[in-house]
C-alpha positions in Angstrom: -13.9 -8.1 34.8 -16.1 -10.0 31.9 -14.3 -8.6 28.4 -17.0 -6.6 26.4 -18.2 -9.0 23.4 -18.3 -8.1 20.1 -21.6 -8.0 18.7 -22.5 -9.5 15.2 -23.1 -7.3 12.1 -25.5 -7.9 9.1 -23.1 -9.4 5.9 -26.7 -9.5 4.0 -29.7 -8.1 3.9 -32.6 -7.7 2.2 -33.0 -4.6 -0.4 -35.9 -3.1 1.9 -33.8 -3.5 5.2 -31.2 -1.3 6.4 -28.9 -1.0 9.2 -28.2 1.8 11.5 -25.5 0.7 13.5 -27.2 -1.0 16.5 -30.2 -3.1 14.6 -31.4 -4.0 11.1 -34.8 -2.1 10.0 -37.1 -3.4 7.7 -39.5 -1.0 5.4 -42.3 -3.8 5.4 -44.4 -1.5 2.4 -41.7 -2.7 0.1 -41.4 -6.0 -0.7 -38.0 -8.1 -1.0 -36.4 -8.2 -4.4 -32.6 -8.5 -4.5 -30.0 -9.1 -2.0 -27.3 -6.4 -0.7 -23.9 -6.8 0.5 -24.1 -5.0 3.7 -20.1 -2.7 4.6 -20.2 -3.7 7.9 -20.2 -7.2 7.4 -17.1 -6.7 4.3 -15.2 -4.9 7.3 -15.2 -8.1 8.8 -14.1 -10.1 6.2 -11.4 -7.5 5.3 -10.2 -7.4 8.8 -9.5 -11.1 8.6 -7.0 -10.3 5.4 -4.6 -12.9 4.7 -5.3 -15.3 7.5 -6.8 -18.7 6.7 -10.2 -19.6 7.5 -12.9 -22.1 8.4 -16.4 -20.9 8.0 -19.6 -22.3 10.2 -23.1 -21.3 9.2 -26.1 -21.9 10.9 -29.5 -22.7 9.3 -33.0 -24.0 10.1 -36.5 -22.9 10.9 -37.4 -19.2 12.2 -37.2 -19.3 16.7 -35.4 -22.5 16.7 -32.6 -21.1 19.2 -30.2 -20.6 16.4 -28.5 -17.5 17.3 -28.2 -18.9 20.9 -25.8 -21.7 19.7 -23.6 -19.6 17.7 -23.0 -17.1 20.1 -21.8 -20.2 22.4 -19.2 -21.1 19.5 -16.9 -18.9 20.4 -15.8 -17.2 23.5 -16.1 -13.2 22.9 -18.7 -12.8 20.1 -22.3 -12.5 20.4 -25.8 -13.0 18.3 -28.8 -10.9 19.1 -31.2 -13.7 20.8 -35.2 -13.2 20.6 -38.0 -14.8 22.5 -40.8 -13.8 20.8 -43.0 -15.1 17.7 -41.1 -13.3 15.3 -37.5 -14.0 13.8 -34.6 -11.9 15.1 -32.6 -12.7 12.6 -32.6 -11.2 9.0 -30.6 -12.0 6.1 -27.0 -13.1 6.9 -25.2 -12.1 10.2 -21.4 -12.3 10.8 -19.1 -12.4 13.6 -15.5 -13.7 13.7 -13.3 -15.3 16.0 -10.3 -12.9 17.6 -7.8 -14.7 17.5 -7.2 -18.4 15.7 -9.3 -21.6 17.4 -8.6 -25.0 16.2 -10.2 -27.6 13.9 -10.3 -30.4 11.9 -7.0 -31.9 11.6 -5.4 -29.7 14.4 -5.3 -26.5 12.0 -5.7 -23.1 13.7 -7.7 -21.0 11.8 -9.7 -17.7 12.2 -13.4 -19.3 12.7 -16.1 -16.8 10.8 -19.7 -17.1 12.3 -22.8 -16.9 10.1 -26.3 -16.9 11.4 -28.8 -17.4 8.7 -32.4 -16.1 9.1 -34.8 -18.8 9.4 -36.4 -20.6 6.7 -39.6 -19.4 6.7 -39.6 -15.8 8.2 -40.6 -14.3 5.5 -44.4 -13.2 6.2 -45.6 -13.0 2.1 -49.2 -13.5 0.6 -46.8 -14.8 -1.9 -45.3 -18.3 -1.1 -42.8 -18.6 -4.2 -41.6 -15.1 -2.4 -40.7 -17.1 0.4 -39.2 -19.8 -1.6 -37.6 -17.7 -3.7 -35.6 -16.1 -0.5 -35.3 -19.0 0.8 -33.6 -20.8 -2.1 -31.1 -17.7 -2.3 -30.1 -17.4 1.4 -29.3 -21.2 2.0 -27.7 -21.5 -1.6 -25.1 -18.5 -0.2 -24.6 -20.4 2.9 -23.9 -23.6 1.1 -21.7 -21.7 -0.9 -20.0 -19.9 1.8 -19.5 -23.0 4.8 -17.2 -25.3 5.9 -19.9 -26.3 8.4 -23.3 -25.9 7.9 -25.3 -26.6 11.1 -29.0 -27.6 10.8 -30.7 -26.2 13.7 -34.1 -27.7 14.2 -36.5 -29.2 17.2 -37.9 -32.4 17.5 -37.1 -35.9 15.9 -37.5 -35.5 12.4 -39.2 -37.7 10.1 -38.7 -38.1 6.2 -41.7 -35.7 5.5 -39.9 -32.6 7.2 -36.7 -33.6 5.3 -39.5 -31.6 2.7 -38.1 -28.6 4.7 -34.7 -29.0 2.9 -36.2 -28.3 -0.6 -33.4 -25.3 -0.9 -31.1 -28.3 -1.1 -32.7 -29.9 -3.7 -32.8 -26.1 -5.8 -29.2 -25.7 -5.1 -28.4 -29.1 -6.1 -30.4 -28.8 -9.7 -28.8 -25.6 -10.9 -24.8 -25.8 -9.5 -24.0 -29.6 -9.6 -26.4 -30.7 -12.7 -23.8 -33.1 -14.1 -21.8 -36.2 -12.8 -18.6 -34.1 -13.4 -20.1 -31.1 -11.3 -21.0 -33.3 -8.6 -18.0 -34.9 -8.2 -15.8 -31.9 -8.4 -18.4 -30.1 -5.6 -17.7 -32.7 -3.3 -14.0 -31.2 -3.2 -15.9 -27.8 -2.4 -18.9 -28.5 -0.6 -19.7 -28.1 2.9 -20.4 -31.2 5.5 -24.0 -31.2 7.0 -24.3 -31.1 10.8 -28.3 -31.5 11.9 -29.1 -30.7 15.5 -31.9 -32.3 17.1 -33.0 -29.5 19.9 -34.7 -30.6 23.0 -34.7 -34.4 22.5 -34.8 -36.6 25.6 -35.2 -40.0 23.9 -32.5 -42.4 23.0 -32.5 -43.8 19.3 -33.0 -47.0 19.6 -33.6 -49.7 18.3 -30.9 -47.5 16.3 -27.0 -47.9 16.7 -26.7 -43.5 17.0 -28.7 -40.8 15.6 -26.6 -41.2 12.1 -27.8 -44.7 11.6 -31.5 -43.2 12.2 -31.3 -40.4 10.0 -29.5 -42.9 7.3 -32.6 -45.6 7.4 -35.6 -43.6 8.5 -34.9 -40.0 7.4 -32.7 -39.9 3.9 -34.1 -43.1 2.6 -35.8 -43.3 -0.8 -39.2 -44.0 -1.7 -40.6 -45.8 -4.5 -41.5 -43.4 -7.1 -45.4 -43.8 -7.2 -45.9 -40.4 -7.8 -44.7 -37.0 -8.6 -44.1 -36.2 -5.0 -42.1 -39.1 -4.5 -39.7 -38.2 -7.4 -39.3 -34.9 -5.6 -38.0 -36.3 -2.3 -35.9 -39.1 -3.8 -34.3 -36.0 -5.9 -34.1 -34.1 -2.5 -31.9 -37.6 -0.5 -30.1 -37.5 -4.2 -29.2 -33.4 -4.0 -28.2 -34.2 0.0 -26.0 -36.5 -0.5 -24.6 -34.4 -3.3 -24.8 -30.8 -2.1 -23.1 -31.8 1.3 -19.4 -33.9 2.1 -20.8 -36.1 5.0 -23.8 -36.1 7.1 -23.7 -36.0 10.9 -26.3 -35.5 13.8 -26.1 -34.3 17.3 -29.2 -33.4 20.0 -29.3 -31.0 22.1 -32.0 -31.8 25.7 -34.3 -28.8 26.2 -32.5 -26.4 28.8 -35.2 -26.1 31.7 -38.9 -26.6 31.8 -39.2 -23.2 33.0 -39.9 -20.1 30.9 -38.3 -18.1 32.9 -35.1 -19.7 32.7 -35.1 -20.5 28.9 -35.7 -16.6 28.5 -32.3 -16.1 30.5 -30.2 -18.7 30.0 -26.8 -16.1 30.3 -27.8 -15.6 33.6 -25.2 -16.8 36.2 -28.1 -17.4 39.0 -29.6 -20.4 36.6 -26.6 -22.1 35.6 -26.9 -24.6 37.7 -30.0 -25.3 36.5 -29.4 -25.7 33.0 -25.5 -27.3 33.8 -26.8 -30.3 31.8 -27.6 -28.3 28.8 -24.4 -26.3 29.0 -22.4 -29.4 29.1 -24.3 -30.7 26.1 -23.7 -27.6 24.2 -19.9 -28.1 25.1 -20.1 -31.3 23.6 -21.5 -30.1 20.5 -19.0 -26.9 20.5 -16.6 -29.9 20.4 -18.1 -31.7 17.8 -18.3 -28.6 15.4 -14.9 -27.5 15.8 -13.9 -31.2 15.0 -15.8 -31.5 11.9 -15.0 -28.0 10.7 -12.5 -27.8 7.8 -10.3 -24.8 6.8 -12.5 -23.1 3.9 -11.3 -24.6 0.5 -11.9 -23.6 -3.2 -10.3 -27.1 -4.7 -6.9 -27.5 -3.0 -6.7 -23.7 -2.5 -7.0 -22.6 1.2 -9.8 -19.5 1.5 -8.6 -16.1 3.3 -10.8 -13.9 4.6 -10.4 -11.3 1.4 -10.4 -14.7 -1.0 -14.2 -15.2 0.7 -15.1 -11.1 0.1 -14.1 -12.1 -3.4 -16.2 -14.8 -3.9 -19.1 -13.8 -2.2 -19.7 -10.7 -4.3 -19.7 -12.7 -7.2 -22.5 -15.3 -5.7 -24.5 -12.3 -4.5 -24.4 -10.7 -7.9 -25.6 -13.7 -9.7 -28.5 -14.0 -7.1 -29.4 -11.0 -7.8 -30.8 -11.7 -11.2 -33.7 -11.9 -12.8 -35.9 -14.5 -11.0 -36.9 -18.1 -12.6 -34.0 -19.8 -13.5 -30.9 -18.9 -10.6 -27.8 -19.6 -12.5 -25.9 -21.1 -9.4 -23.7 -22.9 -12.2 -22.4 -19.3 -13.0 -21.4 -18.9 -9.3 -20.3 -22.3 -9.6 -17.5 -21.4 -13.0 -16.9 -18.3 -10.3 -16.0 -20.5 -7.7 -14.2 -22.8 -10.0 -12.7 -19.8 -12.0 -11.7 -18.3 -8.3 -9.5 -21.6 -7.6 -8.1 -22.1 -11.0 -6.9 -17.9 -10.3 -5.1 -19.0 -7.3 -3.4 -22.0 -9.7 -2.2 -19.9 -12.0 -1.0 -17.4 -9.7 1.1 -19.9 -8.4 2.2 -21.0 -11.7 3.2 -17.7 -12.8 5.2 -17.5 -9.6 6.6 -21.1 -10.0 7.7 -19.8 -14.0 9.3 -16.8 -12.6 11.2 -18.6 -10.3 12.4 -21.3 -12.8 13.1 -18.4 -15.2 14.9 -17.1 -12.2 17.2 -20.0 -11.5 18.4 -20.5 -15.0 21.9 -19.2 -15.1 22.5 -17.1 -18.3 23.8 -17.3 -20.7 23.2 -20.5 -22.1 23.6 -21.9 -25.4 21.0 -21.6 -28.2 20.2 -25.7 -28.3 20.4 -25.1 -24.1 18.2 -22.1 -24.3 15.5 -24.1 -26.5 15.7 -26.8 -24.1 14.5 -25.0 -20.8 11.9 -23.1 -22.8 10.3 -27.0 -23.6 11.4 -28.4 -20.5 9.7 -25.4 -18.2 6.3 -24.7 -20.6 6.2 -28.7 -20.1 6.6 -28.9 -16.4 4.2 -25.3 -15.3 1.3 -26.7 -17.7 1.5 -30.3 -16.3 1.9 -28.6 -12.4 -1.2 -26.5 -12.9 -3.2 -29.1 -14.4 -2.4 -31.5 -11.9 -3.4 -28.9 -9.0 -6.5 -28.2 -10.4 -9.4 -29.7 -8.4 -12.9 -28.5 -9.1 -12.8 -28.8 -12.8 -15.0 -27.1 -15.6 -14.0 -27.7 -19.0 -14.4 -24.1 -20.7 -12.8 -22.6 -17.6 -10.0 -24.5 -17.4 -9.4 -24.4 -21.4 -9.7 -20.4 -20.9 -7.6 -20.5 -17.5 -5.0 -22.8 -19.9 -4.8 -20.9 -22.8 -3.7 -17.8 -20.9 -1.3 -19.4 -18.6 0.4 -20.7 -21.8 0.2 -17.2 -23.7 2.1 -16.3 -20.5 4.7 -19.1 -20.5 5.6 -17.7 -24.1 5.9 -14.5 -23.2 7.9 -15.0 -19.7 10.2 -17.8 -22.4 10.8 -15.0 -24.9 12.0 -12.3 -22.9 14.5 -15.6 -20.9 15.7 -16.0 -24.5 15.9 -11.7 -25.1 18.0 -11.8 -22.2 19.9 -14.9 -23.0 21.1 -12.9 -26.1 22.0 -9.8 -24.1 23.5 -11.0 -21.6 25.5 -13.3 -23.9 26.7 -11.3 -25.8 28.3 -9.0 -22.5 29.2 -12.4 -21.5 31.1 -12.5 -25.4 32.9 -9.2 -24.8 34.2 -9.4 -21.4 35.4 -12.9 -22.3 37.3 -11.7 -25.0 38.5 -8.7 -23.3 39.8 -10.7 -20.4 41.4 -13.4 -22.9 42.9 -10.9 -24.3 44.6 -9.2 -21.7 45.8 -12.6 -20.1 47.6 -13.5 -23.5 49.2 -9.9 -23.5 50.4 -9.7 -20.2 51.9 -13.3 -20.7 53.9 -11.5 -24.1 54.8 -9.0 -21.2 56.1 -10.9 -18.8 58.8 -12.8 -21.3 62.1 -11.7 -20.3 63.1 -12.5 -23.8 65.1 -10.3 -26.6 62.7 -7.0 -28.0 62.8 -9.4 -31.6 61.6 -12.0 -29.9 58.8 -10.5 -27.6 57.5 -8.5 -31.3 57.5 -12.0 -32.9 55.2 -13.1 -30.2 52.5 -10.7 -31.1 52.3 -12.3 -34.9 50.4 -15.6 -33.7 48.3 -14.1 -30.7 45.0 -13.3 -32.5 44.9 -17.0 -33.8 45.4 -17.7 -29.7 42.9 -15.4 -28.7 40.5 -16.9 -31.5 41.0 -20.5 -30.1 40.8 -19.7 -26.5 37.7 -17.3 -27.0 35.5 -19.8 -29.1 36.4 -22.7 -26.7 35.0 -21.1 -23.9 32.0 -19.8 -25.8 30.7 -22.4 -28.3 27.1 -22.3 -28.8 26.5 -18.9 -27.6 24.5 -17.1 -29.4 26.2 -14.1 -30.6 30.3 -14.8 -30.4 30.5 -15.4 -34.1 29.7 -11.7 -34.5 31.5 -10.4 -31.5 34.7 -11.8 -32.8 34.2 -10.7 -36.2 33.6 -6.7 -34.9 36.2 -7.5 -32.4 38.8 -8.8 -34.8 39.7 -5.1 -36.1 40.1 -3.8 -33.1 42.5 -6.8 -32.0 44.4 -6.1 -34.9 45.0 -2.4 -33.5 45.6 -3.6 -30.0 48.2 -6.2 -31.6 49.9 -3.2 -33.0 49.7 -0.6 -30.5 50.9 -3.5 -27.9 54.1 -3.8 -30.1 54.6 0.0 -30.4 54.8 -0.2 -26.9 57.5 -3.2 -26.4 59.7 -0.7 -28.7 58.8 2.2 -27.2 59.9 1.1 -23.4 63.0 -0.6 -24.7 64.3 3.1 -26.3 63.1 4.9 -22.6 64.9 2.4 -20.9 68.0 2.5 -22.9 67.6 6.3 -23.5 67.8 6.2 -19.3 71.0 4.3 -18.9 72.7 6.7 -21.3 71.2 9.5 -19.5 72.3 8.2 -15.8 75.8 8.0 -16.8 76.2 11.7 -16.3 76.3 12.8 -12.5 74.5 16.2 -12.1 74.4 18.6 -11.7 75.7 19.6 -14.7 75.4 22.9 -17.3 72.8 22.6 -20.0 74.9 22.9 -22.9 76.6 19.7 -21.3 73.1 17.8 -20.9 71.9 18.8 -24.6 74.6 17.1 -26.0 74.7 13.8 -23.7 70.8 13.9 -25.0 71.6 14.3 -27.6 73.6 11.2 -27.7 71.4 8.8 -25.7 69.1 9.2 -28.2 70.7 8.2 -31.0 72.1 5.5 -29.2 68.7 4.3 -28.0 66.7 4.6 -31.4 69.7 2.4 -32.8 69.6 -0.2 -30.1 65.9 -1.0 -31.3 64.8 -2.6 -34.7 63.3 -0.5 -37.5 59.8 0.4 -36.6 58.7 -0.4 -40.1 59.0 -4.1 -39.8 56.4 -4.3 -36.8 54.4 -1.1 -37.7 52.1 -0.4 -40.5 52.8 1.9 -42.9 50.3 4.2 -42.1 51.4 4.6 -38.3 55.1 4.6 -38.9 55.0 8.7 -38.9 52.6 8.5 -35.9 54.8 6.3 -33.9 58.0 8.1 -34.7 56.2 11.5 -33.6 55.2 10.0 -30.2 58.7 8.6 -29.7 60.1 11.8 -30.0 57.8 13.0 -27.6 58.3 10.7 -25.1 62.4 11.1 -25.4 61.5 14.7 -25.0 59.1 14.5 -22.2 62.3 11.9 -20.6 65.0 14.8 -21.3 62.4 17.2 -19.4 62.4 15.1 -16.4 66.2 15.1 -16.7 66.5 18.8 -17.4 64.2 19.3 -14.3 66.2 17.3 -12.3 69.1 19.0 -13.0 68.3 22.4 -12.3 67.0 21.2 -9.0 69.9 19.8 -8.0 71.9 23.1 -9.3 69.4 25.2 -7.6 70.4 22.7 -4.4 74.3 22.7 -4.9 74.6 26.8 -5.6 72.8 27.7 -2.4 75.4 25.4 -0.3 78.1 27.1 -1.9 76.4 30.8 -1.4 75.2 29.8 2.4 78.7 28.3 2.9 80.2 32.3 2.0 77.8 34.2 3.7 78.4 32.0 6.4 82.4 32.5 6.9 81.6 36.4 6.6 78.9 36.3 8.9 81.5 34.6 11.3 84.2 37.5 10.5 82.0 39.6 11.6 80.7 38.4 14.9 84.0 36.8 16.2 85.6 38.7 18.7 89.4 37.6 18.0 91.5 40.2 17.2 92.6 38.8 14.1 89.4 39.9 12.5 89.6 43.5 14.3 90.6 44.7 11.1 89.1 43.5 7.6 87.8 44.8 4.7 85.9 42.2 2.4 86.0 42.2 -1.2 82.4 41.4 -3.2 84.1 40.7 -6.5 86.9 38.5 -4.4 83.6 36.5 -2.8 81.3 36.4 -6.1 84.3 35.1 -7.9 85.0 32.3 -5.0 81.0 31.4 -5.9 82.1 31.1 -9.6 84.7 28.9 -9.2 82.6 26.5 -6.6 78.6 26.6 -8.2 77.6 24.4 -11.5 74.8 24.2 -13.2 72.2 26.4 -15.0 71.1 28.3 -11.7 74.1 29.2 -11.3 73.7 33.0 -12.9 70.3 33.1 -11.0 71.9 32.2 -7.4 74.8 34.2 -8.1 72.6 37.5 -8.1 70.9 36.7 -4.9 74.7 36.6 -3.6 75.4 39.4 -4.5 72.2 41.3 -3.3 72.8 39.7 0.6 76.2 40.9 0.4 75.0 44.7 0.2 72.5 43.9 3.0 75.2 43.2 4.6 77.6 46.3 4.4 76.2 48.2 7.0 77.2 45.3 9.5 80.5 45.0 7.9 81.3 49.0 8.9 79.5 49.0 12.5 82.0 45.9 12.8 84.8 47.7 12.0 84.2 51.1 13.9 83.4 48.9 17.1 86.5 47.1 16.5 89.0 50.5 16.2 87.3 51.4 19.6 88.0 48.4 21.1 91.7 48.6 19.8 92.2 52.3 21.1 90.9 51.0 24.7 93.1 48.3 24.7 96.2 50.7 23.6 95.2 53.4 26.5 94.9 50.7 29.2 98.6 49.9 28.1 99.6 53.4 28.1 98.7 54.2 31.8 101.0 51.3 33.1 103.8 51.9 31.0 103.5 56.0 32.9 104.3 54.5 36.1 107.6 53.1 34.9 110.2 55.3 34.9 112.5 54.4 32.1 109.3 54.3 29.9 107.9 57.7 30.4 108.8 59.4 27.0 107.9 55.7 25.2 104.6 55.5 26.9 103.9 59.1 25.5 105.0 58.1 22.1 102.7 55.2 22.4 99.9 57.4 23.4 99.9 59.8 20.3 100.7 56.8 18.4 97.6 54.7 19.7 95.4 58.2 19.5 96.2 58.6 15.8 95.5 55.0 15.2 92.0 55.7 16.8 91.5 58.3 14.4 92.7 56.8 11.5 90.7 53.7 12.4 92.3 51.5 9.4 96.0 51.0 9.7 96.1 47.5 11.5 99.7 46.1 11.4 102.2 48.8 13.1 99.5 49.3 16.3 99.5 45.9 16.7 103.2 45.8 16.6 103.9 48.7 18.8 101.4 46.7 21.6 103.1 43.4 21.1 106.3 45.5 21.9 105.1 47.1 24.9 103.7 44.5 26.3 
């Protein structure tokens, strides 16, 4: 299945044409004055975005077949073709390639189509009408190509080079000096003229090149003011465009019919001659075609939108004298943009690699060394040259360099002086936890504090000479060292009393009462303050009565873990001693041996047991819960006892009845019966039942 082609769209038109989507419409009771960007044709350009591109624009005489080449150009795209009198085409038409096609040098690019109307189409009374457009339309297409193709029939001789005039206008007004014209070669578009339906060879030429070279552009002698005008027309030629090439094209058929359908499948056979000669020419194109260029700078698709509006707006104006040169600062202006875009991205990144901080001679250094190297970069890259542009273009770049330089040496500063701090922090620290780390005498580890700011000050400005901003950081520093210095020694003395206040404190085993722990604190105190030297001698006046206030807290914050400690292990030994009593009764009770038949015990006799066993200040505390378990327990202690007199009457009747069947034993057995009855009742007097049993039995 053939893929649908995309059909071409105006770019410009005419102020009295319009398009409605399908085909341009002219109002012909208004006459042409200005040109219009058309939005269909920006779409285009705006679709293309960010890709590179090479741009091929097609020009020549009104029904030359120029629409019916560029739609060959590129597979999928198509030009509206005409057959009649009239030109089809109007103003500037665009189409684009869909994906990327190669070119000059091997470079795949998106290829942009432009099909110029003919010169000529415009039906005036007025000829300088005509002109006038003309000049316009071919100076936007010079402006605009890589390629420009001259489409035209027959051989041409040096009088229709006349038809080329535009060349000669464009030439006048955008490259007017030596300068210009040198710099527009770097910009300007290379010439490809097609000679449609030729048959004949070019001899007694070489090619067609060396025909158009000494037959077509060669000068006259100026006899005459017409002769002037085509020598200035060779001159502007040779200027306006890079290189001059030439192709032909043989007619297609000798029939109408056929040349009025050449899509059609059933002639291709008849025009396969033609069709091979316009794949030679596709060929040729594509090979000649460069990417789009402003100076060094490749064009996108959105860098052409840009520049185009500016060359249509400066058409636009009032007619006589077309100020192309203005385009032409545009242009120039357009590729110098691109420089110093890339200049401000090449300063940002140098700015970016410079590792801060730096010293204030290293600091000065990049700032010359940089402004040095992005003004000599951009110069260097700068192609198409204008004078007052590039001056401008200059001036700004460097007001840029000084601003991008001045916030580098800001942020030197800042980040210096963080640099500054944390150096000084961390050198201090290192020296102080060397001081900590001496397994020296207290003296001697204090006396090691007197020379450390001198150390820290050596240290510090050795690894931060130059920066900008240590002096100061030092200087506001230096106070607070002084305080560190100090408090640092507070805390060597301090941890030497804790840790001899400990050992004195560890000697005791606890638990142990609190009247006995007040005084060995009591002790370990003294004997730690005294094992320390006198505060004053490493202490400032002014802190002595702060330091001695937070020793004594810590010495009583110590004591508190020992007094804590102690009554936990108080609480821990009374309960073993309480458990271990409720324990044995609890066993008393439960036991069936008939030793413990018969008890009765004695809560003063077991609460006084717990005083002689339990230490410590829970003592009083535990002691109360001992005595509230053993009234919980009474009622056991009583059921015990009843169940145990019933068990002992049982016992003493079971004896009874075998001691009846003994003779000699009758009375005793009745004697043994009251007895062990009464016992039942009584239910208390232990010893003489258990006697009279033990007899019996």
């Amino acid at each position: 299945m053939e893929t649908r082609k995309r059909l071409a769209v105006p770019l410009c038109l005419p102020d009295n044409w319009s398009f409605d989507g399908k085909k341009a419409i002219g109002d012909k009771l208004k006459c042409r004055g200005s040109m219009k960007l058309c939005p269909e044709g920006k779409r285009v350009l705006e679709e293309i975005g960010d890709d590179e591109i090479a741009v091929i624009c097609i020009t020549g005489p009104a029904r030359s077949g120029k629409s019916y080449l560029l739609s060959k150009l590129v597979d999928g795209v198509s030009f509206e073709v005409g057959h009649g009198v009239v030109s089809k085409t109007t103003g500037i038409w665009i189409a684009c390639s869909q994906g990327k096609e190669e070119t000059e040098g091997e470079q795949r690019v998106r290829i942009v189509l432009l099909d110029a109307e003919g010169a000529g189409a415009v039906s005036t009374e007025d000829d300088s009408v005509s002109r006038e457009w003309d000049t316009k339309l071919y100076s936007l297409c010079c402006l605009l190509s890589s390629v420009m193709v001259y489409n035209s029939k027959k051989i041409p001789e040096s009088v229709d080079l006349e038809r080329l005039q535009f060349v000669a206008n464009f030439s006048r007004t955008v490259c007017s000096a030596d300068q210009a014209s040198a710099c527009f070669k770097t910009y300007a578009p290379k010439l490809l003229w097609i000679l449609r339906d030729v048959l004949t060879d070019p001899e007694p030429f070489k090619d067609w090149k060396e025909y158009f070279n000494q037959k077509v552009l060669v000068k006259r002698k100026e006899r005459s003011q017409s002769d002037r005008s085509f020598n200035d027309l060779v001159d502007a030629i040779n200027t306006v465009f890079h290189s001059v090439n030439v192709k032909t094209l043989p007619p297609p058929s000798n029939k109408s019919i056929v040349c009025k359908n050449l899509d059609n499948p059933e002639h291709f056979e008849d025009i396969k001659d033609f069709l091979a000669a316009i794949e030679d020419v596709k060929k040729t194109i594509f090979k000649l075609t460069p990417v789009k260029k402003a100076g060094t700078t490749l064009m996108r698709g959105s860098d052409l939108l840009s520049v185009l509006e500016l060359y249509v707006t400066e058409l636009n104006k009032e007619h006589g004298d077309i100020s192309i040169k203005t385009c032409w600062e545009a242009t120039v202006s357009f590729h110098i943009e691109n420089i110093i875009l890339s200049s401000y991205e090449e300063l940002e990144q140098n700015v970016l690699e410079i590792k801060l901080p730096l010293t204030e001679q290293e600091i000065q250094n990049k700032r010359t060394t940089i402004a040095l190297i992005i003004e000599r970069n951009f110069l260097d890259n700068i192609v198409l040259r204008d004078e007052n542009v590039v001056s401008s273009f200059l001036e700004k770049l460097r007001r840029k360099i000084y601003r991008s330089l001045e916030t580098l040496q800001s942020r030197n500063i800042d980040i210096s002086k963080r640099f500054c701090q944390t150096k000084l922090k961390e050198i201090t620290m290192s020296h102080f936890e060397k001081i900590r780390r001496r397994t020296s005498s207290i003296i001697d580890q204090l006396k090691l504090y007197e020379n450390v700011i001198e150390k820290i000050r050596h240290k510090f400005f050795a690894t931060t000479i130059g920066l900008p901003g240590a002096d100061d950081i030092f200087q506001k520093e230096k106070t607070e060292l002084l305080k560190k210095v100090e408090q640092e020694q507070q805390c060597v003395i301090l941890i030497k009393i804790c840790e001899n206040y400990k050992v004195h404190m560890e000697r005791v085993t606890l638990p142990v009462e609190l009247s006995k722990l007040t005084a060995v604190n009591q002790n370990a105190k003294l004997e730690a303050f005294n094992s320390c030297p006198e505060e004053e001698n490493f202490i400032s006046r002014r802190n002595v009565l702060a330091f001695q206030k937070q020793r004594e807290d810590k010495i009583f914050s110590l004591f508190r873990e020992f007094q804590v400690k102690n009554e936990n292990l108080s609480q821990q030994q009374c309960k073993q001693v309480m458990d271990d009593i409720l324990q044995s009764l609890r066993g008393k009770i439960e036991s069936p041996s008939l030793r413990h038949y018969f008890f009765s015990p004695k809560e003063e006799k077991l609460v006084k047991k717990y005083q002689k066993k339990a230490i410590g200040p829970r003592k009083t505390q535990v002691e109360r819960k001992l005595r509230q378990k053993l009234k919980d327990l009474l009622p056991e202690v009583k059921r015990a006892q009843s169940q145990h007199a019933k068990e002992v009457a049982k016992v003493a009747g079971n004896v009874a009845k075998k001691l009846m069947w003994t003779a000699f034993a009758g009375s005793v057995a009745v004697t043994v019966g009251a007895v062990g009855v009464a016992i039942a009742v009584a239910a208390g007097v232990v010893v003489p039942l258990v006697v009279t049993v033990v007899g019996l039995l």
